[in-house]
C-alpha positions in Angstrom: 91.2 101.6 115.8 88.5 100.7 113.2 86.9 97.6 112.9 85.3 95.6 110.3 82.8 94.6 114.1 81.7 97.8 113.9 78.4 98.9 112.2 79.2 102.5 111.5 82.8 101.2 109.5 80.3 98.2 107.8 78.1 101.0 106.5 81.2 103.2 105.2 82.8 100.2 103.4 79.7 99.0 102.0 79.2 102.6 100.6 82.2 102.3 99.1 82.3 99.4 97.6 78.5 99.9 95.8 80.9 103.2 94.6 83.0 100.7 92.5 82.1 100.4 88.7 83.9 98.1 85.6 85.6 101.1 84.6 86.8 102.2 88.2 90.9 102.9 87.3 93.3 101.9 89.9 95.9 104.7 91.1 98.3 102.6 91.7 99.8 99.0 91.7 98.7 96.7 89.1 95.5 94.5 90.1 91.9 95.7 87.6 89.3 96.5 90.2 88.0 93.0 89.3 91.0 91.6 90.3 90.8 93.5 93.6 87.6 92.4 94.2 88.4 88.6 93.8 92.1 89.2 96.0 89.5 90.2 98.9 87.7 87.8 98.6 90.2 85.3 99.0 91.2 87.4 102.3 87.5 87.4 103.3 87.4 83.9 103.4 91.2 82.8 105.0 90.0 83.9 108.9 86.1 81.9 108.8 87.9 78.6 107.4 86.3 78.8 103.5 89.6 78.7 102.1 93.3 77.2 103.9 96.2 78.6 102.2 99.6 78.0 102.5 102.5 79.9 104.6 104.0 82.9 102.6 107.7 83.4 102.6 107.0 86.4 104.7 105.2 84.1 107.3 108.5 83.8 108.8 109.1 87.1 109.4 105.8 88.7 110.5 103.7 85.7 112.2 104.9 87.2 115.4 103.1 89.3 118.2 105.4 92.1 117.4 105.3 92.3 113.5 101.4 91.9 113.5 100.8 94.6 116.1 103.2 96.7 113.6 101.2 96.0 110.7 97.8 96.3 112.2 97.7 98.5 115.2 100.7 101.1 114.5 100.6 101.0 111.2 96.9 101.6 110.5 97.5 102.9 106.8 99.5 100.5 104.2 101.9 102.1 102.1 101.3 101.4 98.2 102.3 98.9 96.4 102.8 96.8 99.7 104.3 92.9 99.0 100.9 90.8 98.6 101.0 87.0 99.5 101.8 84.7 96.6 98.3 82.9 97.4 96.1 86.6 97.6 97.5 87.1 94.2 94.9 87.0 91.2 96.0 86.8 87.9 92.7 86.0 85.9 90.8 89.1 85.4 87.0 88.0 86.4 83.9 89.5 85.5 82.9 92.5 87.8 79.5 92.3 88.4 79.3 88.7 89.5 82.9 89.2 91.3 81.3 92.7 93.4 78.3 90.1 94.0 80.4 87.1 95.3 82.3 89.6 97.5 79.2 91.5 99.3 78.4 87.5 100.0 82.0 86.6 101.3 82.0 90.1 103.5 78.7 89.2 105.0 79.8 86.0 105.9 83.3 87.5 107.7 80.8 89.9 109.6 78.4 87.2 110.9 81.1 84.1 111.3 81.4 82.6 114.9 84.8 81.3 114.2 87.7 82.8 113.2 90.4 79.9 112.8 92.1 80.5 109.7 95.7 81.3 109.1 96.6 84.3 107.2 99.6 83.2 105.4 101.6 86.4 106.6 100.3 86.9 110.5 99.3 83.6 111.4 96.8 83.0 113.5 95.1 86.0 114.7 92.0 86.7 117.2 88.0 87.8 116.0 89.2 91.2 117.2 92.7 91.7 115.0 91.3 89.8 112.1 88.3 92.7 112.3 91.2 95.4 112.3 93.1 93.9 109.9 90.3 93.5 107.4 89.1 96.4 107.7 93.1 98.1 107.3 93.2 95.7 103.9 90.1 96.7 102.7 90.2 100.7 103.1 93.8 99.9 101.3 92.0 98.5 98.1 89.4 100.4 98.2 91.9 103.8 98.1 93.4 102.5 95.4 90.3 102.5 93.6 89.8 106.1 94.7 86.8 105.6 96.6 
């Protein structure tokens, strides 16, 4: 199972990431790749406590032990065009440069944080160890859609 705690899938993401350009065309779903950017980083920062945000509507079916270990452990591959959180949702279209920037900052601070408290507003709360799998499951998802 890949983990965001693990230095080889760190490196690959990282790659991947510096891949992304302003004019990097999404294959599917609707988000720019700015907009991407900025939906992660509101991810990013939900499990180290930057950012509380509320319950989804979907909270109430998939904060449970089975649902999560569906979504992260079984399913290791989202399907496209998967239903987003109402609060990951971005609907301004930011910068890129200074968005890539703030995210490299927010994904550093994910990969060194001692605490991981937050609620995600879908699973609930959720252990260093599935927070790391789940991240790094979201973030292969974007980053796929961006073709890189």
């Amino acid at each position: 199972m890949p983990t965001l705690f693990d230095k080889q899938t760190q490196d690959e993401m990282l790659a991947r990431v510096g891949k992304l350009s302003a004019t990097s065309k999404r294959q599917w779903g609707k988000m720019s790749v700015s907009q991407m950017l900025k939906h992660m980083i509101i991810a990013f920062s939900v499990p180290i406590g930057k950012i509380q945000v509320p319950k989804d509507k979907l909270y109430f079916l998939s904060a449970n032990p089975f649902a999560r270990w569906m979504m992260i452990k079984a399913i290791t591959k989202w399907p496209k065009n998967l239903i987003t959180a109402e609060s990951f949702i971005v609907k301004e279209d930011p910068e890129f440069e200074a968005t890539q920037k703030e995210f490299l900052a927010v994904f550093n601070e994910f990969l060194k944080a001692d605490k991981f408290d937050g609620r995600h507003p879908v699973f609930g709360v959720m252990s260093k160890e599935l927070w790391g799998e789940a991240m790094s499951i979201h973030l292969n998802h974007h980053l796929e859609q961006f073709g890189v």
